[in-house]
MDAnalysis code that builds the backbone (N, CA, C; Angstrom):
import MDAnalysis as mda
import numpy as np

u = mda.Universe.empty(285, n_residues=95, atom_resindex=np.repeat(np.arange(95), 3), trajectory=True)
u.add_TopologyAttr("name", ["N", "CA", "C"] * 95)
u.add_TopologyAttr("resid", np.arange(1, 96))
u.add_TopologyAttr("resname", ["UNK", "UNK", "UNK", "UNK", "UNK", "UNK", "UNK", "UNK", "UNK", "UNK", "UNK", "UNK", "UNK", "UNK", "UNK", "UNK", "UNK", "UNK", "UNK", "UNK", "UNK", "UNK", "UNK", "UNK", "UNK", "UNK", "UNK", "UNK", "UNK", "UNK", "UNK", "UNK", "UNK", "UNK", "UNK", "UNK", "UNK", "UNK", "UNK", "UNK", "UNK", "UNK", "UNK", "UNK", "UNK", "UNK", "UNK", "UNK", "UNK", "UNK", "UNK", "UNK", "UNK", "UNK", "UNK", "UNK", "UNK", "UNK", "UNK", "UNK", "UNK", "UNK", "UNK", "UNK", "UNK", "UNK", "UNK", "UNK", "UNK", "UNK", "UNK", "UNK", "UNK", "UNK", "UNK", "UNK", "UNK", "UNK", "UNK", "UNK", "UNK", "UNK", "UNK", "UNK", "UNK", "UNK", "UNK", "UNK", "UNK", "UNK", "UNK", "UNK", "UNK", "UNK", "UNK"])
u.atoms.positions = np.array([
    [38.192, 19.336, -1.435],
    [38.172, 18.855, -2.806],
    [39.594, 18.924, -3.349],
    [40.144, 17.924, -3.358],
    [41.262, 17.752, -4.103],
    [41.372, 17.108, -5.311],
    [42.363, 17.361, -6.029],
    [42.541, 16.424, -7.604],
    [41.492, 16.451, -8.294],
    [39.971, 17.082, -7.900],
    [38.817, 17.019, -8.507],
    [37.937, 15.797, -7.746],
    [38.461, 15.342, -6.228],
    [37.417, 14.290, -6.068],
    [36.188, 15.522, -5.188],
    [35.581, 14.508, -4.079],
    [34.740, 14.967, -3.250],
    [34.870, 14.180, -2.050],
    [35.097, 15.037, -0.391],
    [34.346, 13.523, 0.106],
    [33.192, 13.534, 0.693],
    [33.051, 12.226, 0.771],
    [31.523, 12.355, 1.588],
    [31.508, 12.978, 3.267],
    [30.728, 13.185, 3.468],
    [30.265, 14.001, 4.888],
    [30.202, 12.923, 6.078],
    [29.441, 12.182, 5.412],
    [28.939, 10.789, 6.389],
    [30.158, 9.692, 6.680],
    [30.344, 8.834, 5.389],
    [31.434, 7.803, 5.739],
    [33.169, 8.220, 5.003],
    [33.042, 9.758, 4.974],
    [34.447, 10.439, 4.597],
    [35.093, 9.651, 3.440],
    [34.139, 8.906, 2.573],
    [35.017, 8.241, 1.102],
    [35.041, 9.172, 0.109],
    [36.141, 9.307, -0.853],
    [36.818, 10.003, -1.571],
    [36.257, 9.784, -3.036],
    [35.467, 10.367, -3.667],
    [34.233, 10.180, -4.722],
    [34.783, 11.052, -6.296],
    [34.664, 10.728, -7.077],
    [35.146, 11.813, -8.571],
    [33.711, 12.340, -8.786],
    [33.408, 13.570, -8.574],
    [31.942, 14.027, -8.814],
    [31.765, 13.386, -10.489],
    [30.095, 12.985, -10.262],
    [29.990, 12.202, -12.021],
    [30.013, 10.913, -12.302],
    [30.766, 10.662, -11.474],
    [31.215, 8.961, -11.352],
    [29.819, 8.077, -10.645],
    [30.313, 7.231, -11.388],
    [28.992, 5.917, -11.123],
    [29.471, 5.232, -10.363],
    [30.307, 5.237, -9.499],
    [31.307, 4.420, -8.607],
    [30.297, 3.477, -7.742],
    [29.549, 3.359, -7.365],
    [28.471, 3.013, -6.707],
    [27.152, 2.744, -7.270],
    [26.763, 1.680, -7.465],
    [25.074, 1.680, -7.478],
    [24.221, 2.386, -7.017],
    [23.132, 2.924, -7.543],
    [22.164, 3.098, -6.325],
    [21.579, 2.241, -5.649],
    [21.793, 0.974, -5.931],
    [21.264, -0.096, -5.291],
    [21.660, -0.156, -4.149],
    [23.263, -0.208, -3.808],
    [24.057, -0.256, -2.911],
    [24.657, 0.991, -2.127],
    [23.955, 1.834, -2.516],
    [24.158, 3.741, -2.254],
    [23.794, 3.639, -0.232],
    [24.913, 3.557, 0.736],
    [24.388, 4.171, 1.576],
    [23.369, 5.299, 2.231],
    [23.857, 6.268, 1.143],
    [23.251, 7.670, 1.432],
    [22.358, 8.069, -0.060],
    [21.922, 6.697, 0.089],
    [20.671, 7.068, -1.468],
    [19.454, 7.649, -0.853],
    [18.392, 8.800, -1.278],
    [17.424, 9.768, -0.743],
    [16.269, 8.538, -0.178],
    [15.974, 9.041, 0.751],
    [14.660, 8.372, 1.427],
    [13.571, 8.407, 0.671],
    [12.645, 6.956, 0.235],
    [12.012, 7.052, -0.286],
    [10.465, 7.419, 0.467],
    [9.783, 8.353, -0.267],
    [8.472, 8.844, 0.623],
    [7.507, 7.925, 1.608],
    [6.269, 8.644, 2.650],
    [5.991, 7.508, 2.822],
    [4.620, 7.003, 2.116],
    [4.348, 7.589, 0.812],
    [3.393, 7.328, 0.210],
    [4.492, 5.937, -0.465],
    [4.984, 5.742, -0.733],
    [5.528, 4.717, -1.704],
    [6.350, 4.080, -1.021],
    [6.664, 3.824, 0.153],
    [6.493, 2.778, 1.418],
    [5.152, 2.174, 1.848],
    [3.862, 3.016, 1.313],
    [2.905, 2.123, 1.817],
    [2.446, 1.479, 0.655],
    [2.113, 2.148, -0.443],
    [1.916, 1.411, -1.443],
    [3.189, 0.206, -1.970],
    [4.036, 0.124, -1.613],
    [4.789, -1.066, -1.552],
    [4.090, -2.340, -0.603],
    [4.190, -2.144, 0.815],
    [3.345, -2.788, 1.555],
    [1.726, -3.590, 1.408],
    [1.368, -2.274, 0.422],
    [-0.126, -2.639, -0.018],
    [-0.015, -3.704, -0.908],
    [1.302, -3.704, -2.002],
    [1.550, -4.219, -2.701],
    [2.205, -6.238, -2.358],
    [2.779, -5.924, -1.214],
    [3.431, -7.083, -0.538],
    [2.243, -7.889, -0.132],
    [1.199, -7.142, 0.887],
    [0.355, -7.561, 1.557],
    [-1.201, -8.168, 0.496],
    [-1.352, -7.554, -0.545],
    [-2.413, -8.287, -1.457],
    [-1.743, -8.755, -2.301],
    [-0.398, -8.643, -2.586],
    [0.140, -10.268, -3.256],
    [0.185, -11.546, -2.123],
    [0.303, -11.529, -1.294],
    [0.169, -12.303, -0.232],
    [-1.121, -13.121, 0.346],
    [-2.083, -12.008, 0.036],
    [-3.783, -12.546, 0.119],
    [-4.165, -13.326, -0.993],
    [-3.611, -13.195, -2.531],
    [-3.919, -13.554, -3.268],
    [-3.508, -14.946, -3.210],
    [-2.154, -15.288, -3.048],
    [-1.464, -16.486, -2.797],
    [-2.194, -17.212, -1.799],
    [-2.725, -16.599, -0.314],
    [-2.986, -17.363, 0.598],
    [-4.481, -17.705, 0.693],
    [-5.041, -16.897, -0.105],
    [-6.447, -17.481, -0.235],
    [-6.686, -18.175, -1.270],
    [-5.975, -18.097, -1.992],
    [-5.804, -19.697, -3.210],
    [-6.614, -20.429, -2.646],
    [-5.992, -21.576, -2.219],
    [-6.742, -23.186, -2.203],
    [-7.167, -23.289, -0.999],
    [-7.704, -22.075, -0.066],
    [-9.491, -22.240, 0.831],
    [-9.912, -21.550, -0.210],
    [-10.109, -20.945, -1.257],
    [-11.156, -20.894, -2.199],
    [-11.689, -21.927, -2.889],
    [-10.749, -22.672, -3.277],
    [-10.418, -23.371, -4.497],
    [-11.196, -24.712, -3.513],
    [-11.180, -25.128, -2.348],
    [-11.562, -25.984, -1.298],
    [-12.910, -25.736, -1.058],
    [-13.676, -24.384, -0.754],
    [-14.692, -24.292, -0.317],
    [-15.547, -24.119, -1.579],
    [-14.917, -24.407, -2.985],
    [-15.826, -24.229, -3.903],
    [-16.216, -25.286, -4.553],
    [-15.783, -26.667, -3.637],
    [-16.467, -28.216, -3.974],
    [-17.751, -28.735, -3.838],
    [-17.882, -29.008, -4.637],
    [-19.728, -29.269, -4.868],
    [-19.809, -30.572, -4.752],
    [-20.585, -30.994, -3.956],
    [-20.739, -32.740, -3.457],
    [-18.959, -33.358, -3.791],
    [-18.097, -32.691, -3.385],
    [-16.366, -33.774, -3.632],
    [-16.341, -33.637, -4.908],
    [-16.597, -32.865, -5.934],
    [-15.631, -32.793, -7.067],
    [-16.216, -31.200, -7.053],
    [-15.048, -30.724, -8.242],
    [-14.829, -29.367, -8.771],
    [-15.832, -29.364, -10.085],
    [-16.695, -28.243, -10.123],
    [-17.322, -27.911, -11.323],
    [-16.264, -27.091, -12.411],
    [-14.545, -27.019, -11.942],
    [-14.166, -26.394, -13.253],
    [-12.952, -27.496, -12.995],
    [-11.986, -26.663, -13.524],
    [-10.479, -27.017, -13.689],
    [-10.010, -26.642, -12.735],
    [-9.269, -27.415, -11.679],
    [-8.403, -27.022, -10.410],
    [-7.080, -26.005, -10.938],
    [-6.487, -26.764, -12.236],
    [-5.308, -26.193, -12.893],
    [-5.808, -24.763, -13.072],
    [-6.524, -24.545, -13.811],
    [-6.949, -23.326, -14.112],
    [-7.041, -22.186, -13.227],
    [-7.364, -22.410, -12.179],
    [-7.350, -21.472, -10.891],
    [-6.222, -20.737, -10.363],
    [-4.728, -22.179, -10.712],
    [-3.325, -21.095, -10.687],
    [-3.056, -20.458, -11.824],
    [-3.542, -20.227, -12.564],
    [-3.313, -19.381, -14.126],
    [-4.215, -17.877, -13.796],
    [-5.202, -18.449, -13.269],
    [-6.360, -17.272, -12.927],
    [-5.443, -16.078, -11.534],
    [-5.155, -17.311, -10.593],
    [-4.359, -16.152, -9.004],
    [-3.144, -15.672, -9.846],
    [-2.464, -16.404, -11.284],
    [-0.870, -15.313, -11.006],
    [-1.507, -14.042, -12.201],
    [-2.468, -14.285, -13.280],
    [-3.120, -13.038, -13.695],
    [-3.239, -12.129, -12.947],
    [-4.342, -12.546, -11.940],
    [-4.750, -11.020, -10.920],
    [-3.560, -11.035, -10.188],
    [-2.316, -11.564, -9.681],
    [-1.413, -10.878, -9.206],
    [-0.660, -9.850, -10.371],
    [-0.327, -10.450, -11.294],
    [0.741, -9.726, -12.345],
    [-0.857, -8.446, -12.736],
    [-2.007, -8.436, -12.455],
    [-2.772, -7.355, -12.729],
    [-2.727, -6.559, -11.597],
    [-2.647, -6.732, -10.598],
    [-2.245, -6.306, -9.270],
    [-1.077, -5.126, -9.198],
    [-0.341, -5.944, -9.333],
    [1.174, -5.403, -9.415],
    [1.243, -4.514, -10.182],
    [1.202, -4.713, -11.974],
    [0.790, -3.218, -12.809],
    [0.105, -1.976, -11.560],
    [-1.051, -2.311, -11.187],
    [-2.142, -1.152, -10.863],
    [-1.377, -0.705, -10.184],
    [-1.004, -1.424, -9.171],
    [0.177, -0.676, -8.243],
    [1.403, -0.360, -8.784],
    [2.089, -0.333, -9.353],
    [3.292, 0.031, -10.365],
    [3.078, 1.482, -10.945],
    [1.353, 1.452, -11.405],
    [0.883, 2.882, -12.333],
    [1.083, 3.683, -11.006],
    [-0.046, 2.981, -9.695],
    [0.301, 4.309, -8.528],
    [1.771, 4.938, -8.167],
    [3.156, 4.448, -8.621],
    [3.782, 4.766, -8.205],
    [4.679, 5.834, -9.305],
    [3.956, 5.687, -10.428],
    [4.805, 6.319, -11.474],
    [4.131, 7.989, -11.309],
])
């Protein structure tokens, strides 16, 4: 520790303890995140993904003699609700 810096252990850069010099975004040596909240991320990737991909074979297998008994439009208003409701639920699990 000289002049008041620090260095790092790992890639030996020269740091002012305190300093924001770095993102954590961009933090090499930012803490590992658990693996409860690696899976609930995944859970999160993977049923936003179902939601999207079972769209329109729903929206297809719910034709009654060749026309729709509702609004086709309506159905993408309905999948990004339950995603953005999705996402919250999973958001609360992580807080």
């Amino acid at each position: 520790m000289e002049n008041g810096t620090v260095e790092c252990s790992v890639c030996h850069s020269k740091l002012k303890p305190g300093s924001k010099t770095v993102s954590k975004a961009y933090d090499r040596h930012r803490i590992k995140i658990s693996s409860k909240q690696k899976a609930l991320n995944i859970a999160l990737v993977v049923g936003d993904c179902m939601l999207v991909g079972l769209q329109p074979i729903l929206v297809y297998m719910s034709k009654v003699d060749g026309k729709f008994n509702f609004s086709p439009v309506s159905v993408n208003f309905l999948t990004e609700c339950a995603k953005v409701l999705f996402a919250v639920v999973m958001l609360l699990f992580q807080v």
